[in-house]
MIMIDO-549735 format. One line per 2 residues: number of its first residue (from 1); their letters; for each residue x, y, z of N, C-alpha, C, O. Coordinates in steps of 0.2 Angstrom, whole numbers. Each point is the difference from the previous one (the first is absolute). Layout:
REM MIMIDO-549735
NUM> a> X/Y/Z/X/Y/Z/X/Y/Z/X/Y/Z; ...
This chain:
REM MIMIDO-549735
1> xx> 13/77/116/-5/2/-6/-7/-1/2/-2/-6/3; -1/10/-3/-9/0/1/-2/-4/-5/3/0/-5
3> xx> -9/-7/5/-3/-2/-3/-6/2/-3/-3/-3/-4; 1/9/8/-6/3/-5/1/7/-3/-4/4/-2
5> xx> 12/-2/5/1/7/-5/7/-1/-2/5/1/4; -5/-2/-13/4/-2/-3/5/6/-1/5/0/-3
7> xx> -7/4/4/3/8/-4/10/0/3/4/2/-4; -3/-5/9/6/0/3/6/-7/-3/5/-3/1
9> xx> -10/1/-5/3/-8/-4/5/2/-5/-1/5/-3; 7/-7/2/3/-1/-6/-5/-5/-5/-2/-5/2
11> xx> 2/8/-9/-2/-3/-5/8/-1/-5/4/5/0; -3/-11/-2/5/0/-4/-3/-5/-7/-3/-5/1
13> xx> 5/10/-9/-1/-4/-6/6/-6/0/6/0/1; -9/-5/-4/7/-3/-3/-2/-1/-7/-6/2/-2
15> xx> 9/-3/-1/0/-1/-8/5/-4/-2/6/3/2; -4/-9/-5/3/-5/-5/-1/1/-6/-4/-2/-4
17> xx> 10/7/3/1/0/-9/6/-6/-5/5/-3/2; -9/4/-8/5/-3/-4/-3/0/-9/-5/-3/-2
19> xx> 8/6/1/-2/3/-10/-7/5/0/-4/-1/-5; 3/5/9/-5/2/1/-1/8/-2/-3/4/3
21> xx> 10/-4/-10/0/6/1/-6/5/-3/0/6/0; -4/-10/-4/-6/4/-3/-7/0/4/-5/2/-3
23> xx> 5/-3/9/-4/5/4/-2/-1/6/-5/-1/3; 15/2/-1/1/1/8/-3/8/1/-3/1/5
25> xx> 5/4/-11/-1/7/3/-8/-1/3/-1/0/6; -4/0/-11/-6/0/2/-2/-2/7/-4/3/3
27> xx> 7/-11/2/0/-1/2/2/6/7/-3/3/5; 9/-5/-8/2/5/8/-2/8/0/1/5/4
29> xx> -6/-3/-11/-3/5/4/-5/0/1/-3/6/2; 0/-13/-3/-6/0/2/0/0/12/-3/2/4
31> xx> 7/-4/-4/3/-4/7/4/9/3/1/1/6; 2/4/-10/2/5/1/-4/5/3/1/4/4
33> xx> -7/-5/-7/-6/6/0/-6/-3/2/-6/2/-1; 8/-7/5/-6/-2/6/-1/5/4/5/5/1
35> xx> -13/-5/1/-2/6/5/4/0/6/2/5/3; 1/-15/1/2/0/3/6/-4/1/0/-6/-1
37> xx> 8/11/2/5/-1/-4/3/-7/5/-1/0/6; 3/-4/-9/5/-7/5/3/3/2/1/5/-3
39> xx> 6/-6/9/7/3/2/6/-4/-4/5/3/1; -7/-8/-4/5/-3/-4/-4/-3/-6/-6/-2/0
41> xx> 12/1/-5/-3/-5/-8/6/-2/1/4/5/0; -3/-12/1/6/-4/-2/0/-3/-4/-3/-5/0
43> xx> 8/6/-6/0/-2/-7/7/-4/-1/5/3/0; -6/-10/0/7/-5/-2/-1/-2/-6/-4/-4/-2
45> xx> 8/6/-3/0/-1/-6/4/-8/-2/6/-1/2; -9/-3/-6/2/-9/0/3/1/-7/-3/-3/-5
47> xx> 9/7/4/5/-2/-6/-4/0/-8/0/-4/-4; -2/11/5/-5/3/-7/6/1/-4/5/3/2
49> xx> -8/-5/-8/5/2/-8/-3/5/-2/5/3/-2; -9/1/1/-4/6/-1/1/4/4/3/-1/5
51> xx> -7/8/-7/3/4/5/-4/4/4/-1/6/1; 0/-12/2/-3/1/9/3/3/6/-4/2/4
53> xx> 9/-3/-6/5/2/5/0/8/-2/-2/4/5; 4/-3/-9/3/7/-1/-8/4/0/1/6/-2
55> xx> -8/-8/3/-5/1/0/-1/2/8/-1/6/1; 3/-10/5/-1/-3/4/6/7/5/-3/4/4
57> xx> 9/-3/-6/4/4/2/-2/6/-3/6/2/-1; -9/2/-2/-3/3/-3/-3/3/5/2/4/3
59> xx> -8/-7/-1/-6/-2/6/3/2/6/-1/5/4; 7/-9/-3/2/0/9/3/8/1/-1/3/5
61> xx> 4/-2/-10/4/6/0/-6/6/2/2/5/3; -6/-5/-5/-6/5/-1/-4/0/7/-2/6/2
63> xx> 1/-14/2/-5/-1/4/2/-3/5/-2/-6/1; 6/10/5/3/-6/6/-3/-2/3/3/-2/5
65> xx> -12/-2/-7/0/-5/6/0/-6/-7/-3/-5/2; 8/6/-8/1/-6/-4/6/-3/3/5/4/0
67> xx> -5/-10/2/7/-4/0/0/-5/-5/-5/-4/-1; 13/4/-2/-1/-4/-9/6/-5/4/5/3/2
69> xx> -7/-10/-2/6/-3/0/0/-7/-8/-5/-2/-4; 13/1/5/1/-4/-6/1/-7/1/3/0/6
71> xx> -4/-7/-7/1/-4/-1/6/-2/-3/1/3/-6; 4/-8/9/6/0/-4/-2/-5/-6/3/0/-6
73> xx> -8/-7/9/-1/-4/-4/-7/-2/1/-2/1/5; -3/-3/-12/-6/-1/2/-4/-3/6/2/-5/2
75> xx> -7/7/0/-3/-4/7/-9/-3/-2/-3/-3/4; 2/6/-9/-7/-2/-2/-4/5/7/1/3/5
77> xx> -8/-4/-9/-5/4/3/0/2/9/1/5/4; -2/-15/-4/-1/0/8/5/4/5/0/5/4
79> xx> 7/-10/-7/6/2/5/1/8/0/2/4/4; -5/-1/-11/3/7/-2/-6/3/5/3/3/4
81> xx> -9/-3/-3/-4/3/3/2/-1/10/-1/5/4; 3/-12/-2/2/-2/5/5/6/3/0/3/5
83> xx> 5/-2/-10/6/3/1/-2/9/2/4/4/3; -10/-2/-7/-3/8/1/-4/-2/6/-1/4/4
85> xx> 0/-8/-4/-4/2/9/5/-2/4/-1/2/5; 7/-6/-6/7/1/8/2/7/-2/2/3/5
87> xx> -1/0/-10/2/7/-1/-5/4/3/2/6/1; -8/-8/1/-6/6/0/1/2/6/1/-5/4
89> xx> -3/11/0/-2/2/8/-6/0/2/-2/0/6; -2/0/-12/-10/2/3/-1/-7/6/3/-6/0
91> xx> -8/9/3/-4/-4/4/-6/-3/-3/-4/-5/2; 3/8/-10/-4/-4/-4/4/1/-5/5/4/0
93> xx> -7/-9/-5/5/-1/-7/-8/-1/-5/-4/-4/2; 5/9/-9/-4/0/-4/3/-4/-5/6/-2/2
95> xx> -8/0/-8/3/-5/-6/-2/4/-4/-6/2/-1; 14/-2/-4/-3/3/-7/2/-2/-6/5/-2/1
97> xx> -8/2/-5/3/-5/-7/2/5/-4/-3/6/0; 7/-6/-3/6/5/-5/-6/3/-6/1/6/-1
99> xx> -6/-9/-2/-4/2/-3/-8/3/-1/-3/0/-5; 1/0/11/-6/1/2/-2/8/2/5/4/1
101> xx> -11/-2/0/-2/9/3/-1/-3/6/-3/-5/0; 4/10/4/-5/-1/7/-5/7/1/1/6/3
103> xx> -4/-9/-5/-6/7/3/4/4/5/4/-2/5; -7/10/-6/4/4/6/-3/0/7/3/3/5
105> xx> -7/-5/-5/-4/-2/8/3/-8/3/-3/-2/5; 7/-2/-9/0/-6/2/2/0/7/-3/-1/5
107> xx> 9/3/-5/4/-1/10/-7/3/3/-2/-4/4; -1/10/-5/-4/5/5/-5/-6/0/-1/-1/5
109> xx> -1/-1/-8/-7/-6/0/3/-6/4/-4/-2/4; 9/-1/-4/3/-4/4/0/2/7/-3/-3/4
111> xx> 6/8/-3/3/2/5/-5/-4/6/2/-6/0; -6/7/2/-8/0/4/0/-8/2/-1/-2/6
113> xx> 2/-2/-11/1/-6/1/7/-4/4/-1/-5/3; 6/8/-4/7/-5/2/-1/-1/6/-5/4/2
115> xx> 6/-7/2/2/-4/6/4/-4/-1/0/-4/-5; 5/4/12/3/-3/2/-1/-10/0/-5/-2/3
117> xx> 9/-1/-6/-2/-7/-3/-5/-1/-4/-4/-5/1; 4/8/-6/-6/-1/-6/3/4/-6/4/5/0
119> xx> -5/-7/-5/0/-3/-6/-5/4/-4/-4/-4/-2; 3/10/-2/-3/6/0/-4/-1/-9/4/3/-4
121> xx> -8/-6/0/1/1/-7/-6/4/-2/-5/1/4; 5/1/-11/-4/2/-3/-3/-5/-8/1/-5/-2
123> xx> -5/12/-1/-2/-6/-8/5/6/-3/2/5/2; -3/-8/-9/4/2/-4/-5/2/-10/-4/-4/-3
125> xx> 5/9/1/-1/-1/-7/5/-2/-4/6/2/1; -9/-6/-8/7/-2/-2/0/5/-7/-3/-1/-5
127> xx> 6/4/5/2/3/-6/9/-3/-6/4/-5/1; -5/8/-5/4/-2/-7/5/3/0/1/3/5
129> xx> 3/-3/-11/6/2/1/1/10/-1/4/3/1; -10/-2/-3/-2/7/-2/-2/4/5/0/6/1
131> xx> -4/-11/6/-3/1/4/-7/2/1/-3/3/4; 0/-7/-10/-7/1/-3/-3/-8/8/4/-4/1
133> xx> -10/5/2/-2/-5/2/-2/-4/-5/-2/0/-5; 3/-5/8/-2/-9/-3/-6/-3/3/-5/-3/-3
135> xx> 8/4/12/-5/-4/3/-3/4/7/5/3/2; -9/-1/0/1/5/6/0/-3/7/1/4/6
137> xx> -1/-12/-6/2/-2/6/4/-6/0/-3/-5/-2; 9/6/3/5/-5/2/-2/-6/2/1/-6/-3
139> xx> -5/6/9/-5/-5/3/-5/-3/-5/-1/-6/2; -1/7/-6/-5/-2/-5/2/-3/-4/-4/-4/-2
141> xx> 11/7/-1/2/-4/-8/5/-7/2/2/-4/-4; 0/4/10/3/-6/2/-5/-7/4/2/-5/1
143> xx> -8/9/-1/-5/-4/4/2/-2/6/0/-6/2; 0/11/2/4/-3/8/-5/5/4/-2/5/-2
145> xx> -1/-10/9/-1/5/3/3/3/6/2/-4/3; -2/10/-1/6/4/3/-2/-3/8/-6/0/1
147> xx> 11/-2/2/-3/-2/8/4/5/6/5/3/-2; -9/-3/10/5/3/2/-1/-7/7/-3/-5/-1
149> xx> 7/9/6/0/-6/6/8/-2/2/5/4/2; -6/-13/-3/7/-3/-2/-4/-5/-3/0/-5/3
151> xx> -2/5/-8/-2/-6/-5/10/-5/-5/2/0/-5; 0/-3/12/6/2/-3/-1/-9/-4/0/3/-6
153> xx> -1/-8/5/-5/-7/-3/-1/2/-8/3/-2/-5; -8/8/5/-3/3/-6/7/3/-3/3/-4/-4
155> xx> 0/9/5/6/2/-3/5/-4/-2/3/0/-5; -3/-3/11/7/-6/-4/-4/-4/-6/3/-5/-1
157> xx> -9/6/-3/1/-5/-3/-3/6/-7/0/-2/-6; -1/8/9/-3/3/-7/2/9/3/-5/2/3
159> xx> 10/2/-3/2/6/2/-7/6/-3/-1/0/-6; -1/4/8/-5/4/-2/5/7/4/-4/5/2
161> xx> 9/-3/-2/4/5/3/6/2/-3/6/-2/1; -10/8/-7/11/-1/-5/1/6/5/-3/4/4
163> xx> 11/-6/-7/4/4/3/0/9/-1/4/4/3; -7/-2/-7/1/6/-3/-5/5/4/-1/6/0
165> xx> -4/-12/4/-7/3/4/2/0/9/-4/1/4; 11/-2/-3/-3/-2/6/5/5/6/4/4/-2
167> xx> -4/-4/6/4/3/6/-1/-6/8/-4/-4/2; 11/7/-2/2/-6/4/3/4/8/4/5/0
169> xx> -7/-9/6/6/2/7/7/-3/-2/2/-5/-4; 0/9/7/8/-3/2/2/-4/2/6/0/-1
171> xx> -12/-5/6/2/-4/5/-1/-7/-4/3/-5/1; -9/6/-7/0/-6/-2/5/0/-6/1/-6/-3
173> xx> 3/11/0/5/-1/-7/5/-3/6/5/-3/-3; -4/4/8/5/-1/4/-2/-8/1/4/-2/-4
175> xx> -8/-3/7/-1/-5/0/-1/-4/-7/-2/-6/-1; 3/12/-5/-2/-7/-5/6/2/-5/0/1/-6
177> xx> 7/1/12/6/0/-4/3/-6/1/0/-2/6; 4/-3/-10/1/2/-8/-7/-2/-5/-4/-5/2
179> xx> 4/7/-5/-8/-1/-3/0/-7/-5/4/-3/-4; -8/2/6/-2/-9/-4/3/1/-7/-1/5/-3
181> xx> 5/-11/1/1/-1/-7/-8/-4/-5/-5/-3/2; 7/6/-7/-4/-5/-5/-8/4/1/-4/-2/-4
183> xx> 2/5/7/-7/3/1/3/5/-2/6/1/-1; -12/6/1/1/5/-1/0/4/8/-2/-3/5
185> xx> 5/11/-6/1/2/8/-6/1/1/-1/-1/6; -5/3/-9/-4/3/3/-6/-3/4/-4/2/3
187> xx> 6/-11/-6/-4/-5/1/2/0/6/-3/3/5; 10/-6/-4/4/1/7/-1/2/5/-2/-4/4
189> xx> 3/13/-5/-4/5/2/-7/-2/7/-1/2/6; -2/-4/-11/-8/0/2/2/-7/4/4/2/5
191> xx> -5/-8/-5/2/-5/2/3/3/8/-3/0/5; 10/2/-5/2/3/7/-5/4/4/-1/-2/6
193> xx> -1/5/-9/-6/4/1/-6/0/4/-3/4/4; 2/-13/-6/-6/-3/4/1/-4/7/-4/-2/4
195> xx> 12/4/-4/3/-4/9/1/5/2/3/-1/5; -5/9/-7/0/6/5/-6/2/0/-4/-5/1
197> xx> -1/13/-4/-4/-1/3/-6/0/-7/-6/1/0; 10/-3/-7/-5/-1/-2/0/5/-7/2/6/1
199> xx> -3/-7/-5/-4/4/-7/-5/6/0/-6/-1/1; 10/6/-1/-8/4/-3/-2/4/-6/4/3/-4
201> xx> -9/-3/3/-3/3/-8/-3/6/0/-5/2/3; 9/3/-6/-2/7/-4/-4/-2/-6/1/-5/-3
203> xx> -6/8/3/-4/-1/-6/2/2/-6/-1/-3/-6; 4/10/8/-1/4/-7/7/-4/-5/4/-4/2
205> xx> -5/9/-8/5/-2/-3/4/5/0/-3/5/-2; 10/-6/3/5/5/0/6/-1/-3/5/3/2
207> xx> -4/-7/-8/5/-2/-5/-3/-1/-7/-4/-4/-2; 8/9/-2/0/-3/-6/4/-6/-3/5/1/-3
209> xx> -7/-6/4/5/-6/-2/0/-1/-6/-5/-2/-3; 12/3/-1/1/-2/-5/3/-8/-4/4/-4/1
211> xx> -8/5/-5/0/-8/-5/6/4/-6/0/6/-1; 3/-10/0/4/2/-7/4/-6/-3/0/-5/4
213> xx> 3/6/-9/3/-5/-1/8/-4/1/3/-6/-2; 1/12/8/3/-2/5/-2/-8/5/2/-5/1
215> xx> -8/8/1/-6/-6/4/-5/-2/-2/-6/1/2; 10/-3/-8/-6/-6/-5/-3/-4/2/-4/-3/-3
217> xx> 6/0/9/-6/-6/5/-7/1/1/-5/-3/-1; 6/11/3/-7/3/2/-1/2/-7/-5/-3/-2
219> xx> 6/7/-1/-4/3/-5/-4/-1/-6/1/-3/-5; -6/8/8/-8/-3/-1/-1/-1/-10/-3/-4/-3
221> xx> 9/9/0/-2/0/-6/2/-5/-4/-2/-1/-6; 9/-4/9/2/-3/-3/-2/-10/-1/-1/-4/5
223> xx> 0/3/-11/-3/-8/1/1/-3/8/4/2/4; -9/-8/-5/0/-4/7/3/-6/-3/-1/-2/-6
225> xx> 5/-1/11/1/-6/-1/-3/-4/-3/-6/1/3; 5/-7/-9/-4/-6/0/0/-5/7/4/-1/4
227> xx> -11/0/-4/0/-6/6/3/-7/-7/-1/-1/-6; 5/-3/11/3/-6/-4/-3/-5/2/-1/-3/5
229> xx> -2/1/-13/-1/-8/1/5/-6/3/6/1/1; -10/-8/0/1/-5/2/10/0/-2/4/2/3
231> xx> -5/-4/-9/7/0/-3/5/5/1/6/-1/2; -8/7/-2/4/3/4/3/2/6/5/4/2
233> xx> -10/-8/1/1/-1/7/6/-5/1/5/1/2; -7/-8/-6/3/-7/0/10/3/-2/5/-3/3
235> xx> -5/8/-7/5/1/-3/5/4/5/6/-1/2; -11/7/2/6/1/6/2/-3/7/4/2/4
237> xx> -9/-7/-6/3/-5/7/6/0/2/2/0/5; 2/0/-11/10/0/1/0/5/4/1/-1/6
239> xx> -3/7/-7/0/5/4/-3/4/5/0/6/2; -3/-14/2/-2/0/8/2/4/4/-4/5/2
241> xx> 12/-5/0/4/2/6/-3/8/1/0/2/5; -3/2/-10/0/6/4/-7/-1/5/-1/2/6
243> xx> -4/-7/-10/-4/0/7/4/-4/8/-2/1/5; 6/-3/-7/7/-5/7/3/9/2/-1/1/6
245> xx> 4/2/-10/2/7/3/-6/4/4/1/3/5; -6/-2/-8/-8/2/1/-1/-1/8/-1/4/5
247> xx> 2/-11/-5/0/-4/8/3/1/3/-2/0/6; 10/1/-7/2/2/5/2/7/3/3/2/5
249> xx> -5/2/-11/-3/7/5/-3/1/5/1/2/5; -8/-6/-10/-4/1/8/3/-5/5/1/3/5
251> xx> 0/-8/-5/4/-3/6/6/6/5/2/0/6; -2/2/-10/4/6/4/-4/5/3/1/2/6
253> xx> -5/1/-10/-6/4/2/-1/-3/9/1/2/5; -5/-9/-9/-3/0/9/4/-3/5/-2/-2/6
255> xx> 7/1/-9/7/1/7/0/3/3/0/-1/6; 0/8/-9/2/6/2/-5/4/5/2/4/4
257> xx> -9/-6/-8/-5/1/2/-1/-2/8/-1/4/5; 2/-12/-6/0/-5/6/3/6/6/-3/1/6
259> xx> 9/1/-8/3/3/6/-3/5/5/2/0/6; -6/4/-9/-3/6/-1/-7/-2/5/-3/-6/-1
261> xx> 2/10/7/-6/0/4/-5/-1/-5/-2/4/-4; -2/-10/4/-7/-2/-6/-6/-2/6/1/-3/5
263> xx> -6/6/-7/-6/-4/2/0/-7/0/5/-3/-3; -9/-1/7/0/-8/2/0/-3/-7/3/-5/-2
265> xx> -9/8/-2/-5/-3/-6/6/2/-5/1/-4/-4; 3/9/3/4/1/-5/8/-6/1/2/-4/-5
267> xx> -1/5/11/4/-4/3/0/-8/-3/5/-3/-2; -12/0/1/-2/-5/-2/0/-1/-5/3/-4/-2
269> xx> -6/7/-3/0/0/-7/7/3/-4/1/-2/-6; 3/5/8/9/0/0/5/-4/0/5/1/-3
271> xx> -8/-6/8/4/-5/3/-3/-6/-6/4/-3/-3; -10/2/2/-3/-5/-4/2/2/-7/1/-5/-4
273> xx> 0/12/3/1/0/-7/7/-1/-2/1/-2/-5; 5/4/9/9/-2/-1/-3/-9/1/2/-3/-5
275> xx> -4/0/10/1/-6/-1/-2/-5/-8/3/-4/-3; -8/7/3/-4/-1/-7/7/2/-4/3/-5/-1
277> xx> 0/9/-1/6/1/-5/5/-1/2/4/2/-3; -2/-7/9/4/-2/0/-1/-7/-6/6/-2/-2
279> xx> -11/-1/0/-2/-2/-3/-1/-2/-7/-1/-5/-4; 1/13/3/-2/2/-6/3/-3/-8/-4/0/-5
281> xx> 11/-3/5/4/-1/-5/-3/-7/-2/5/-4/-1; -11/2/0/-3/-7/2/-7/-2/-5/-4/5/-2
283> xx> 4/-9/2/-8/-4/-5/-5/2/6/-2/-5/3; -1/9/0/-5/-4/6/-8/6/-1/1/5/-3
285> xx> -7/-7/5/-4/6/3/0/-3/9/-1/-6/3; 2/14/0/-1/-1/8/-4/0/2/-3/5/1
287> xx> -1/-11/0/-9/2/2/0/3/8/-3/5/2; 9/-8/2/-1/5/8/1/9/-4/-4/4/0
289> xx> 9/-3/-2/1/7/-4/-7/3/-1/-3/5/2; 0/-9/-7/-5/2/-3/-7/1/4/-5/3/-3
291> xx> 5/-6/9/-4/1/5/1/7/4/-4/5/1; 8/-5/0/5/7/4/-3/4/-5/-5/3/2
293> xx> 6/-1/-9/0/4/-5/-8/3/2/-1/5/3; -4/-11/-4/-7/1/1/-4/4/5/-4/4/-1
295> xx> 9/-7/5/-2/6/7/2/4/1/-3/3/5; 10/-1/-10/2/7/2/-3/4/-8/3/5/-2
297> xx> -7/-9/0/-3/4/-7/0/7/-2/3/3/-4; -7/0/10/-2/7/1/6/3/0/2/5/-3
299> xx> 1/-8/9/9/5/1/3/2/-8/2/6/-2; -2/-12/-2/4/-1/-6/-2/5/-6/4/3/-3
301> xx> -11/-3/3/-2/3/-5/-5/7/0/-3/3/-4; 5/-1/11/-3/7/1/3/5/-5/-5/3/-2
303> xx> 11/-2/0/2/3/-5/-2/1/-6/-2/5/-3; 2/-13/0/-3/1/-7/-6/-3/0/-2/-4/4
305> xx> -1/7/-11/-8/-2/-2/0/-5/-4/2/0/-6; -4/-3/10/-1/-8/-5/-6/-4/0/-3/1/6
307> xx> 0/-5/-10/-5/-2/1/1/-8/4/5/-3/0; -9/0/3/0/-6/3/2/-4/-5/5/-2/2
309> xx> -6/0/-7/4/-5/-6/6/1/3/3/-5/2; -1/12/-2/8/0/-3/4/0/6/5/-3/1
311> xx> -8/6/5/1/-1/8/1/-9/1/3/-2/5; -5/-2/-7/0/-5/-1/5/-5/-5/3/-5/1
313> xx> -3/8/-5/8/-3/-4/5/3/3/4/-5/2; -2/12/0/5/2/1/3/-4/8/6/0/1
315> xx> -12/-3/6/3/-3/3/1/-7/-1/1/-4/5; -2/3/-11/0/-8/-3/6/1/-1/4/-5/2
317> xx> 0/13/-7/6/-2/-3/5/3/7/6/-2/0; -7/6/5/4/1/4/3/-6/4/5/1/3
319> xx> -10/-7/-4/-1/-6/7/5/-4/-5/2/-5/2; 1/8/-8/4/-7/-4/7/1/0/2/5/2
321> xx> 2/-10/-4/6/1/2/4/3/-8/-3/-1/-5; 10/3/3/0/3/-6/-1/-5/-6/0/2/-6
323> xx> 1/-9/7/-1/-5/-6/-5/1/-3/-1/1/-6; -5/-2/13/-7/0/0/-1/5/-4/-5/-2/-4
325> xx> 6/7/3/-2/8/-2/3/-1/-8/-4/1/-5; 10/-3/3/2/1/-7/-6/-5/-5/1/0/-6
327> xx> -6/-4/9/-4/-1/-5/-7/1/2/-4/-3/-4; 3/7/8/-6/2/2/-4/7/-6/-6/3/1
């Protein structure tokens, strides 16, 4: 494979479906009638009640570079996406979310960029369920700023890389298989990313991402959360442990991480932060922690925009242990 003439590459789509019968068509033909076509969409369907499926074989019967597989029992997002890329053959792997457009130039505007050990994304506009825009940049309504490199410190603690934006080598879905529990994949993704050769940023925007009320977490139209007062707080104490589950994701995280060729300075702040949550199920604030935090301030916080007040509580509340935290 040439690393500066992409034209001889396999591109392959993956896609993870599940109840998506009201606007996988638009999707897959947004991705049909790209200028520049993939050699495969590999679509594993995660045990849809709706009729996705008969949507889907519809599709594959029409368009051979569709592969439709079934799940016998649910796998959730990650696992279901993990499983389309061991089915997939490309030398890059694109991601696609079952309800989103992709502009007809997105692959062709990517293309230019893949290389070999990098981790390819773009921005995103967010559109509604009709498809009307909401927000015009993905990067903006989240507040994150898009990095490239290997800022992998900053990611692990704040992801500015969805999955619906991004295109990936071969080499690194291969190295970050089986894909981390408890995080999402695309966070994952990117993290692997940064012990090969790194992140890189398309500017443009080449996804319609839709908000709907399937994925109500995001979507912009629907009320926000109340911030909870004091007693509020006092009253979920019982229900600490998911910050203890919380913990030990990422204890797993930078396990896995640990294993993985790191930078010295990553290496370090890796090793200090599993030892730190070794910890964590405890009354304490870490002040050596919290020194470490300090100095790796810049790493931590390049992602998000925060003002110094809140840059400063937030390594106040990172340095503490989960007791510490339920009355903070």
């Amino acid at each position: 494979m040439n690393d500066t003439n992409q034209e001889s590459s396999r591109l392959s789509v993956v896609m993870a479906t599940y109840n998506g019968e009201a606007y996988i068509r638009q999707q897959l033909d947004s991705i049909l009638t790209q200028t520049v076509l993939p050699d495969e969409i590999v679509i594993v369907d995660d045990c849809s009640g709706d009729g996705t499926v008969e949507v889907l074989q519809a599709y594959a019967e029409q368009h051979d570079i569709i592969q439709l597989h079934r799940n016998e029992q649910n796998l959730g997002v990650n696992k279901n996406f993990e499983k389309a890329c061991t089915l997939s053959r490309g030398d890059y792997i694109l991601f696609s979310d079952q309800d989103d457009i992709w502009l007809p130039e997105k692959i062709e505007t990517m293309m230019p960029a893949l290389r070999p050990g990098y981790l390819t994304y773009s921005d995103a506009a967010i559109v509604d369920a009709e498809g009307e825009t909401l927000r015009e940049s993905e990067f903006k309504y989240h507040g994150v700023t898009p990095l490239a490199g290997q800022p992998i410190i900053a990611l692990s603690q704040r992801n500015c890389v969805s999955g619906h934006n991004i295109a990936v080598s071969r080499e690194i879905v291969e190295s970050a298989l089986p894909f981390a529990d408890g995080i999402f994949y695309d966070q994952w993704l990117a993290l692997v990313a940064c012990t090969h050769n790194g992140i890189r940023i398309v500017a443009d925007k080449l996804v319609k991402h839709r908000m709907h009320v399937s994925n109500a977490n995001n979507n912009l139209a629907l009320p926000k959360k109340k911030k909870l007062g004091l007693w509020d707080k006092l009253l979920r104490v019982s229900k600490r442990q998911s910050l203890t589950r919380r913990n030990q994701i990422w204890l797993d995280v930078y396990s896995r991480l640990l294993e993985l060729p790191l930078p010295e300075r990553a290496k370090v702040y890796f090793t200090a932060s599993k030892q730190h949550g070794l910890r964590y199920d405890q009354c304490f604030f870490d002040k050596e922690y919290f020194v470490l935090l300090k100095d790796y301030e810049e790493d931590v916080f390049s992602v998000s925009i925060l003002s110094e007040q809140k840059r400063k509580r937030r390594l106040k509340h990172m340095a503490k242990g989960r007791l510490a935290q339920a009355f903070s």
